[in-house]
N, C-alpha and C positions, 0 to 999 in steps of 0.2 A: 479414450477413457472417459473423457466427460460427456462422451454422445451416451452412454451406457448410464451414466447420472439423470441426465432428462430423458432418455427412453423408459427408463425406470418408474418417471414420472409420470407417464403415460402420454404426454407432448410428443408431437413428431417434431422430426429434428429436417429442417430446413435445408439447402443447400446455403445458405447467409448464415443461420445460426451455428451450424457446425464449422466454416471457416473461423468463425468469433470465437466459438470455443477452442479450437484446435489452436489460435493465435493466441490467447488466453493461458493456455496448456505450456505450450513453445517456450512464451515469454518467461515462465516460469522457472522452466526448465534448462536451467543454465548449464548443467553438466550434460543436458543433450542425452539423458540416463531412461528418458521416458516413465520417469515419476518425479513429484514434487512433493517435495512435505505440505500435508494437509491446513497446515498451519497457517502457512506463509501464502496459503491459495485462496482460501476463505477469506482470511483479513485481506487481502488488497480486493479482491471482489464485493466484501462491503462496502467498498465504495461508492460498487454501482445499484446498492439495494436503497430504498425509500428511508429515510428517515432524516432525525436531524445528526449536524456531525459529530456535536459531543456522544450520541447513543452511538456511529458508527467507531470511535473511536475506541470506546469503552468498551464492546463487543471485539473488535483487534486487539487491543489492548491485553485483553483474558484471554485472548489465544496464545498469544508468546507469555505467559504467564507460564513458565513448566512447572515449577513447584508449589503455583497456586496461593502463594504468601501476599500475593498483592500488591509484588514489585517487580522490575527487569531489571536485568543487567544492562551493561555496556551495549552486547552479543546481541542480545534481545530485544533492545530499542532498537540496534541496525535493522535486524529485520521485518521489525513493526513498521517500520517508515518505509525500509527499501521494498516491502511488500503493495504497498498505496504507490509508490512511483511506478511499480512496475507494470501495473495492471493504467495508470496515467499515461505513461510512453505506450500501450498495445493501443492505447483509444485516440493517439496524436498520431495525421496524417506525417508529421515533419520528422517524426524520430524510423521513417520507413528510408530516409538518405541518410543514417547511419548504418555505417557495420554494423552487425551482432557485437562483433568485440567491443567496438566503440560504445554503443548504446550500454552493455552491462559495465565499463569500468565507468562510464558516466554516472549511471543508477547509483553503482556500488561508492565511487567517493562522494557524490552529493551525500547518500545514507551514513556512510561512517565520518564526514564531517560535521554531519545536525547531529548525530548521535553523540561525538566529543564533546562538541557545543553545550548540549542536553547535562553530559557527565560534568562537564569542568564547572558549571553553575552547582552541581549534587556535590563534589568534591568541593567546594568553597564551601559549602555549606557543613560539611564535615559527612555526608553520607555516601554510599558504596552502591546505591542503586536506585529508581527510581518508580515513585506510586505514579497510579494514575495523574492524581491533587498533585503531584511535583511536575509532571511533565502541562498539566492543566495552567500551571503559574509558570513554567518556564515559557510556553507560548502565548501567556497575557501581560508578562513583564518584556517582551520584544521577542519572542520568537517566530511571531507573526510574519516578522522582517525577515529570520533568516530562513523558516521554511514557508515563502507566500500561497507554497500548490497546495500546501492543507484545507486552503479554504475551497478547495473543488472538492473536499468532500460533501460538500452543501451541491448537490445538481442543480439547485439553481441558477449558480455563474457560472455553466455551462455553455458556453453557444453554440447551438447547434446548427445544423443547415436548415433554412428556410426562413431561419427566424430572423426579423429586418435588427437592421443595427440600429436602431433607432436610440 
């Protein structure tokens, strides 16, 4: 399905690029159903598009946005967040020695524990869901601590191969 996205584009598709995508695809596809909500596939692949990460966020962000009011639910932040891990675990050599099962109840509690986290700071607060600006001061008032992989939305703390550790 996503070799038919960049053939589309007029790119030839690689024997490496269509592994990437197809693990991509995989990763997403947790009921194994051979489709993924468009939603949840976009936003964790902004991750790997240029920019800075408050725009990649804000751009996910409005993707789980479904009634476009300019807030998520509970439901909605799981997915926001568990979208960016999932597409982080396809690009980490270490999560290929988990099970699939392992690997997705991993994904899925890390996501619905920063998501609770997200809610019981909204619920203190007396609100039922969360804006952008809320979830923006929930990770500048410490949520940097509890989710620290946000900050690999910046490519540049990336390390890749070749590059000296210096």
């Amino acid at each position: 399905a996503m070799e038919a996205v960049i053939a589309d584009s007029g790119r030839a598709v690689d024997a490496e690029m269509s592994f990437t995508l197809a693990n991509f695809f995989s990763s997403f596809d947790l009921k194994q159903s051979d489709a993924v909500p468009l939603s949840q596939l976009m936003g964790g692949l902004a991750l790997l598009c240029r920019g800075r990460k408050s725009a990649k966020l804000s751009f996910a962000f409005g993707l789980f946005d479904r009634n476009s009011k300019g807030h998520l639910t509970v439901d909605e932040i799981f997915l926001f967040l568990r979208s960016f891990l999932i597409v982080l675990f396809s690009c980490c050599a270490q999560s290929l020695e988990l099970s699939a099962d392992d690997l997705t109840d991993w994904i899925n509690d890390t996501s619905r524990m920063i998501s609770e986290n997200i809610m019981e700071r909204q619920w203190n607060l007396g609100k039922s869901d969360v804006t952008f600006d809320d979830f923006g001061e929930w990770y500048n008032d410490g949520g940097f601590d509890t989710a620290p992989w946000l900050e690999l939305l910046d490519l540049n703390k990336w390390a890749m191969d070749g590059q000296n550790d210096a």
